[in-house]
N, C-alpha and C positions, 0 to 999 in steps of 0.2 A: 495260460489263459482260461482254462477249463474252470480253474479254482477262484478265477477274479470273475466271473461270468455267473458263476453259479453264488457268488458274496452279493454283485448287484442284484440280481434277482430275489435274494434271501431278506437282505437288507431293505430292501426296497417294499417287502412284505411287511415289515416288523410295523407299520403303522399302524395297524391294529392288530388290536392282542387278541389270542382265541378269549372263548369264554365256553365255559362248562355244557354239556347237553342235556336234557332229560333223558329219564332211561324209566322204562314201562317195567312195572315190578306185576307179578303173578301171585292173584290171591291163592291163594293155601285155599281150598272145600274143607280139607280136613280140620284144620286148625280156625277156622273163621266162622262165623254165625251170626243170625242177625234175633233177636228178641224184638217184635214187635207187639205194641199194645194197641186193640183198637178200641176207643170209647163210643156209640151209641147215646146221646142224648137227645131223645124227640121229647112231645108236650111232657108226657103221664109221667116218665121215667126215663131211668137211666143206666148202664151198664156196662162192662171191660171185661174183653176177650184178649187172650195172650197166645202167641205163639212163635214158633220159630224154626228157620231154617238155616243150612250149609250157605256160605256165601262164594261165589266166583267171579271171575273179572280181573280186573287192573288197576292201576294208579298208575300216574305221569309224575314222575319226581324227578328235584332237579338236587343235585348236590354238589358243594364249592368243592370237595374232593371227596367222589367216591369212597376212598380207599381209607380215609379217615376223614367223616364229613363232621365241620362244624356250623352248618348253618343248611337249611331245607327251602326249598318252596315244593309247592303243590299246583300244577297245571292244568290237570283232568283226574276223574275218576270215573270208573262206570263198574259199580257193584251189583251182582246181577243174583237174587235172590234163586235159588237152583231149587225149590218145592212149592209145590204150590198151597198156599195155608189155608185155614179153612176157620172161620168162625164163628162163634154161637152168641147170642146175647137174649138174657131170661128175664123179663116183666114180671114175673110172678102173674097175677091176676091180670096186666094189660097187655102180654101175650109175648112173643119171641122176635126174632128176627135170625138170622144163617148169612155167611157171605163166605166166596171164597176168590183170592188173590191168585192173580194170574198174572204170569210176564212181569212180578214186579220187579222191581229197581232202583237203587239208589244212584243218582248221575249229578254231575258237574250243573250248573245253573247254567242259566241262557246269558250268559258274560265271555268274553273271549280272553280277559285277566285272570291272572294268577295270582295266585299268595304265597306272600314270603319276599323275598327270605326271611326267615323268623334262624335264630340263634339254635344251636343245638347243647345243652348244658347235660353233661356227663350221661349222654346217649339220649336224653329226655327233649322232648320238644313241644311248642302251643303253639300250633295257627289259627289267630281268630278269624271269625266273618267268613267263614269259607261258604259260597254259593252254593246249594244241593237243591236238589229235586226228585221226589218220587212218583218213580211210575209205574203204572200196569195197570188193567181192570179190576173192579171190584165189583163183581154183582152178587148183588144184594138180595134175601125172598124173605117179607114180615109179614107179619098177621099183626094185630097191636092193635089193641081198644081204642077205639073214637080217632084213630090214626087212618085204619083200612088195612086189607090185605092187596097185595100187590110186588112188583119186583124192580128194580133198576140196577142198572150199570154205570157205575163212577169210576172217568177216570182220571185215576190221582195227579196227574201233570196238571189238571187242573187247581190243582192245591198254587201252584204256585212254585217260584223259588224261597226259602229259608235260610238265614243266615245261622250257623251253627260255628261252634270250637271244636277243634279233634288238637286231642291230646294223644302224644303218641311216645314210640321211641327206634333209635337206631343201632342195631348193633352189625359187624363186622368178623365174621370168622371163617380164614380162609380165603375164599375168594367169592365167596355167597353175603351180599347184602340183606339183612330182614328188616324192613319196618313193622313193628305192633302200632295200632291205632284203635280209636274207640272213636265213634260218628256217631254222634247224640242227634233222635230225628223228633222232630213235633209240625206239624202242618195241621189244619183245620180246613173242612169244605162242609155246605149245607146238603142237606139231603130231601132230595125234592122227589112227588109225586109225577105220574106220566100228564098230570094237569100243567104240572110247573111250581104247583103251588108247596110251602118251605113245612119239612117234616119235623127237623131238628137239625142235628150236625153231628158229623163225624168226624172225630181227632185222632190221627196215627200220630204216634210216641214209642219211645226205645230208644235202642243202641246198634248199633252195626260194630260188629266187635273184629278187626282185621290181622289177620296176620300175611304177609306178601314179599316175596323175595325176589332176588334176583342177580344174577354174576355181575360179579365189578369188572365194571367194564375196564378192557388194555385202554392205555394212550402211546401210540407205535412213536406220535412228536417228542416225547418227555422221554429224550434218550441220557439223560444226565441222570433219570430216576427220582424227583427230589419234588415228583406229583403237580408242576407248576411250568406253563410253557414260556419264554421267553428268550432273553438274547443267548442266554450259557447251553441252551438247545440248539439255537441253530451253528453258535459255532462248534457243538459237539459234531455235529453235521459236516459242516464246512472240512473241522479237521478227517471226517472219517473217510468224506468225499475225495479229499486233497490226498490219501493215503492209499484209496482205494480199499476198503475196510468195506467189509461186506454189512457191517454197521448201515454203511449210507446205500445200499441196494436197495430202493425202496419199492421199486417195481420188480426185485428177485428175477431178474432174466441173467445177474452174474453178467452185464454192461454199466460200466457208469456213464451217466449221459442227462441231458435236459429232462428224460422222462423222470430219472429216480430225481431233479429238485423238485418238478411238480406234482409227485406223490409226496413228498417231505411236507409240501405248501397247502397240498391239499389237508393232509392231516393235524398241520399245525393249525390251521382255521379252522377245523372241524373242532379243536379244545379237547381237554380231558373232563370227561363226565364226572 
């Protein structure tokens, strides 16, 4: 009775099938950077500052199987610039300006959607449209002919969200997941006086260049091995439960009983990432 008790239960499960989880991969500081350009164009003139820093953070990725994925989405991001930059822009004759970035950040757009799945073709992958947003302070100290001297603080969330492409790729060695990625940035905001009144515009552009990894994740339900949860799982189950096969112990207390089907059930809905 043990063994028909624990088939209804199983069976009675199989109405829906798991599906995959995201799994939060860890940027690499060492291996990731971000190249940012800032352009300066008020009345008289115009100019581009370049610099860069270590990048940190996350990504939310989802994959059809971990363990050999052929197909991605992208959930969340929050890339977090780790230096703070500093930069210069020369008029010549209509005078300077200096700014330096603080707290900034590349993050997820104000959408609660995802993108993807997009296909993964011999580790290579493009998700288009991806939602991003930069942020952090910028403030600003110019002098500048027929402009005025003075200072402000921009900050960049207000740029907006940007739709962007990131081009990337997936490889598998071992039991360490890597994505590479490249996050193309361009936003535009005006640059205003403490009157209100419009100075010119300031456009950030560049790349956010990623590298982020992370353990492939176990699937404790995919006891047949074969990365895909369904009926040949659970009667892998069934049979190992029916045997007493330390297989089906799934709460390890070395008892078979209703708790090890609903750690089986629990895990077989949780999916394999």
């Amino acid at each position: 009775m043990k063994n028909r008790a624990a088939s209804i239960v199983l069976l009675g499960a199989m109405g829906t099938m798991a599906v995959s989880a995201p799994i939060d991969m860890t940027i690499d500081p060492v291996l990731s950077t971000i190249d940012l350009d800032m352009t300066v164009d008020v009345s008289v003139a115009s100019d581009t500052d370049t610099e860069s820093s270590p990048l940190s953070g996350s990504l939310r990725v989802e994959f059809d199987d971990a363990g050999n994925p052929t197909e991605i989405s992208l959930h969340d991001l929050n890339v977090v610039i780790d230096e703070t930059l500093s930069f210069n822009w020369a008029f010549g004759f209509f005078g300077s300006a200096d700014a330096d970035l603080l707290a900034g950040e590349v993050t997820w757009g104000s959408t609660d959607a995802f993108v993807g799945p997009v296909p993964i073709d011999e580790g290579d992958f493009v998700l288009p449209d991806v939602p991003v947003a930069l942020q952090g302070t910028l403030n600003v100290f110019y002098d500048i002919f027929l402009v005025g001297t003075g200072s402000e603080s921009i900050n960049l969330a207000d740029q907006g969200d940007f739709l962007t492409q990131i081009d990337g790729s997936v490889s598998v060695s071992g039991d360490t997941i890597t994505l590479t990625s490249v996050i193309p940035l361009n936003a535009t905001t005006p640059l205003m006086d403490s009157s209100g009144a419009t100075l010119g515009t300031l456009t950030v552009s560049g790349s956010a260049n990623i590298v982020a990894t992370a353990p492939v994740p176990g699937c404790p339900a995919d006891l047949n091995g074969d990365g895909v949860l369904d009926f040949f799982d659970v009667s892998a189950f069934l049979s190992a439960y029916s045997s007493m096969d330390p297989l089906a112990d799934f709460d390890g207390n070395g008892v078979f009983d209703f708790f090890d089907v609903s750690a089986f059930l629990s895990a077989f809905s949780a999916g394999c990432p």
